[in-house]
Structures are given as structure tokens and as C-alpha cells.
C-alpha distance (Angstrom), angle and dihedral (degrees) to the residues before:
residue distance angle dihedral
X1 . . .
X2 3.83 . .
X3 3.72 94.7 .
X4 4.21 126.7 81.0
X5 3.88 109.8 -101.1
X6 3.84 89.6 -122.6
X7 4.03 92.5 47.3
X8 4.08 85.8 39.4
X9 4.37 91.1 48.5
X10 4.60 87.8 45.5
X11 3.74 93.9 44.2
X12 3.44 115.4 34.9
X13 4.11 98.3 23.4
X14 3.79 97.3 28.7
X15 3.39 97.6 -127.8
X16 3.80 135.5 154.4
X17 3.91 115.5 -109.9
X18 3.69 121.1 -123.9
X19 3.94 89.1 -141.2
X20 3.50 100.8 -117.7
X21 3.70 95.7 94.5
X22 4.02 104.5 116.1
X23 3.57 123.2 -149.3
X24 3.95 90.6 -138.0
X25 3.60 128.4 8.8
X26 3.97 120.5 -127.7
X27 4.40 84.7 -108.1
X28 3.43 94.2 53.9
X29 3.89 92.8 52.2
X30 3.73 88.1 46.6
X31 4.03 93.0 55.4
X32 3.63 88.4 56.3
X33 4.05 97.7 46.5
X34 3.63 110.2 92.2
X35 4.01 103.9 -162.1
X36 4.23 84.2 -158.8
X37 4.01 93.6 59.7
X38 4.04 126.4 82.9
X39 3.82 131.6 -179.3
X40 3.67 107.6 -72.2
X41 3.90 110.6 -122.3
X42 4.21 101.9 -159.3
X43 3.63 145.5 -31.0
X44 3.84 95.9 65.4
X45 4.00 129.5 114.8
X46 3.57 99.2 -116.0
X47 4.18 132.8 -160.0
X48 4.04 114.7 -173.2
X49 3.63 147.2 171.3
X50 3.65 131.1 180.0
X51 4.09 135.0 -170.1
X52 4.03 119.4 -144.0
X53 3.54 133.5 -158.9
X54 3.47 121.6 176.6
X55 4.26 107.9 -147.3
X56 3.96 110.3 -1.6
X57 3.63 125.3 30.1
X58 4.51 114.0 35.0
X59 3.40 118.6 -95.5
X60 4.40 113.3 -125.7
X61 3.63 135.1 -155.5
X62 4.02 111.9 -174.8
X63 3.52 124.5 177.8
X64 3.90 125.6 -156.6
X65 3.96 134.0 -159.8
X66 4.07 128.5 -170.7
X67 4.21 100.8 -112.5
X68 3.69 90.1 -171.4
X69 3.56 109.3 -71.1
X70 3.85 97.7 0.3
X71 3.12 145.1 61.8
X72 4.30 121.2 -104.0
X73 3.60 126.7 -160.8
X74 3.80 99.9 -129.1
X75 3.55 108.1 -168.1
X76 3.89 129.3 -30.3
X77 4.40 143.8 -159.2
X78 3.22 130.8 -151.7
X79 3.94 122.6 -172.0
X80 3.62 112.5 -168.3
X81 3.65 117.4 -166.2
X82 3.92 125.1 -144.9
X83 3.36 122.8 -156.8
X84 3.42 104.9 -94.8
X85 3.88 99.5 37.9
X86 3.79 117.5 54.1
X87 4.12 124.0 -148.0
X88 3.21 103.5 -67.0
X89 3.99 111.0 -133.9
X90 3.80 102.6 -164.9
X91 3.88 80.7 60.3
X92 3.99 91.5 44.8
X93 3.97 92.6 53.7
X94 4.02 94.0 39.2
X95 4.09 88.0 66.6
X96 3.39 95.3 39.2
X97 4.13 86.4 52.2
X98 3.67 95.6 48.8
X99 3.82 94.5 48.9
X100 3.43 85.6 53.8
X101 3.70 97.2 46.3
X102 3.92 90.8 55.7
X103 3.55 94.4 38.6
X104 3.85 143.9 46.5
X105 4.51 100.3 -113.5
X106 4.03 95.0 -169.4
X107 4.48 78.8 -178.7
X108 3.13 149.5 1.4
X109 3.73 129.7 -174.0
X110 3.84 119.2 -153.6
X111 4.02 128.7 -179.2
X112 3.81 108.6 -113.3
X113 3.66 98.1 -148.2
X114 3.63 93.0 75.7
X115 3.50 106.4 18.5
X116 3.88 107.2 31.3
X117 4.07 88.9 126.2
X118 3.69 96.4 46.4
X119 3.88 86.0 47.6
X120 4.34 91.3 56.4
X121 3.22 87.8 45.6
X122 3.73 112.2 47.5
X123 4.55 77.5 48.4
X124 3.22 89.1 50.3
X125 3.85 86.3 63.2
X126 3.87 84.8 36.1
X127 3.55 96.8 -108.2
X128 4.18 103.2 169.6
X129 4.62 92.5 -117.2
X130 3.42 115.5 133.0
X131 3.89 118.2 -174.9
X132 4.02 120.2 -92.4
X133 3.49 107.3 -156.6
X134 3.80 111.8 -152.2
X135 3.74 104.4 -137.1
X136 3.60 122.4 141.5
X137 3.66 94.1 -99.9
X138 3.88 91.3 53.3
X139 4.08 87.4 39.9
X140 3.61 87.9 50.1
X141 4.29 94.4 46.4
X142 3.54 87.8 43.9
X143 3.66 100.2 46.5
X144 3.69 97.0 48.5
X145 4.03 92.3 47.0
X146 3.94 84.0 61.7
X147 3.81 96.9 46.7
X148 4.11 96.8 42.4
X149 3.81 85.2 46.0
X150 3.78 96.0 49.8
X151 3.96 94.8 36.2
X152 3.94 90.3 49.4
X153 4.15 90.2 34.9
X154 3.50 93.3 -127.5
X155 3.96 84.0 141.5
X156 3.44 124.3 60.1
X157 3.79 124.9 -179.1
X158 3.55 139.4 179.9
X159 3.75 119.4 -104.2
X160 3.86 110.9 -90.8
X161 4.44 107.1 156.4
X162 4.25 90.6 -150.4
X163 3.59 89.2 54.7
X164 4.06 96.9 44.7
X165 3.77 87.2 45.8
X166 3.88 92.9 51.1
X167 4.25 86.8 47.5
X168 3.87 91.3 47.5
């Protein structure tokens, strides 16, 4: 009962999905949004994590706060690349310093693959980001954390349309 019926129907049946089986649905999304939130700026005790990719797919920084009980989106980035400009990386590690520099970032968690030279050097300068690697375990822990939190609304974020269409 707790899992997708497409994620249900390829684990437990071993079955082939038809593709059609969203992660989130455009209600669920909505249930999170709260229309009277906005990005916070500074001043907030901050957690984040982002995913690079340097020509294809964007690359995300998202930041989170405790509101209480749940979980906020504080303040997010995303880089899209075209096809003849690549992510650029200087641009990647300025936001990430100037959330930090208005706010207290107690972690961050960054994929290696991408980013393993941006990670060295932002601890270098003792920067609190640890390596994420994405392995299906991690994938899996990670992906289930988001859907629990947004099926129980445990997370609430402010209405931004990039991020909704990257979560839908």
C-alpha cells in the first residue's frame, strides 16, 4: 500500500513498466506548495545537496531547513545547460558560497562523479560537503525519503515552476 503501483508491479511481480508510472503526481506536489512561503535569503540553519552534470541533464543545488516538524525547501539553483555551453562550475560553487555566507550550512552532500574537484576544494576551505555516492542503495534511500516526505507532507516548499517540473 505504501509503494507506487509501477514500483509495486517491477519489484514485487517482476514486471516490465509501461513508462507512465510518475514518481509524483501533479496533487501531491500541490499539497506540499505553500503559496505564502519564498526562498529564504540568510539567517537560517541550512542542510543541502546538489547533483551535477556537465552537458545533458541540469545540474541542482537545494537547500533544506527544519520548520518545526517538517522539512522546508529554503532556497534552490538550477543550472541548465544548452548545447553549446556546458554547466558552468565557477557559477555552481559561487551560489553554493553565498548561501553559505548568509547562512549557517551544518552539510552538504554532493555527487562525486561530477563534482569530486569542487568537493576538495570547497574542504579544503572547510566547507561542511561530504560525498553522496549515487549507488542504487543511496538512490533508493534517497528517493524514498523524498516520496514518504511528500506523501506524508512532512516537506513543504515554496512554489518555484523549474523545480515542480524537475519533481514531476
Amino acid at each position: 500500500r505504501s509503494m507506487r503501483a509501477g514500483a509495486f508491479s517491477r519489484l514485487h511481480l517482476n514486471e516490465w513498466g509501461a513508462g507512465d508510472d510518475k514518481f509524483l503526481s501533479e496533487e501531491m506536489w500541490r499539497a506540499i506548495t505553500d503559496e505564502n512561503l519564498s526562498p529564504i535569503i540568510s539567517g537560517a540553519t541550512l542542510f543541502g545537496g546538489w547533483d551535477a552534470s556537465t552537458k545533458r541533464d541540469s545540474t541542482a543545488v537545494v537547500f533544506v531547513c527544519w520548520d518545526g516538524d517538517k522539512i522546508r525547501l529554503a532556497c534552490h539553483r538550477i543550472f541548465k545547460p544548452s548545447a553549446d555551453q556546458p554547466i558552468d562550475f565557477e557559477a555552481v560553487e559561487a551560489y553554493v558560497r553565498e548561501v553559505c555566507a548568509n547562512n549557517t550550512v551544518l552539510k552538504m552532500y554532493a555527487d562525486p562523479h561530477q563534482l569530486f574537484s569542487t568537493i576538495q576544494k570547497l574542504q579544503k576551505e572547510n566547507f561542511a560537503v561530504e560525498e553522496y555516492q549515487q549507488t542504487l542503495g543511496n538512490l533508493t534511500t534517497m528517493a524514498t525519503a523524498l516520496f514518504d516526505a511528500i506523501k506524508n507532507r512532512t516537506l513543504k516548499a515554496y512554489p518555484a515552476a523549474e523545480l515542480k517540473e524537475h519533481a514531476l
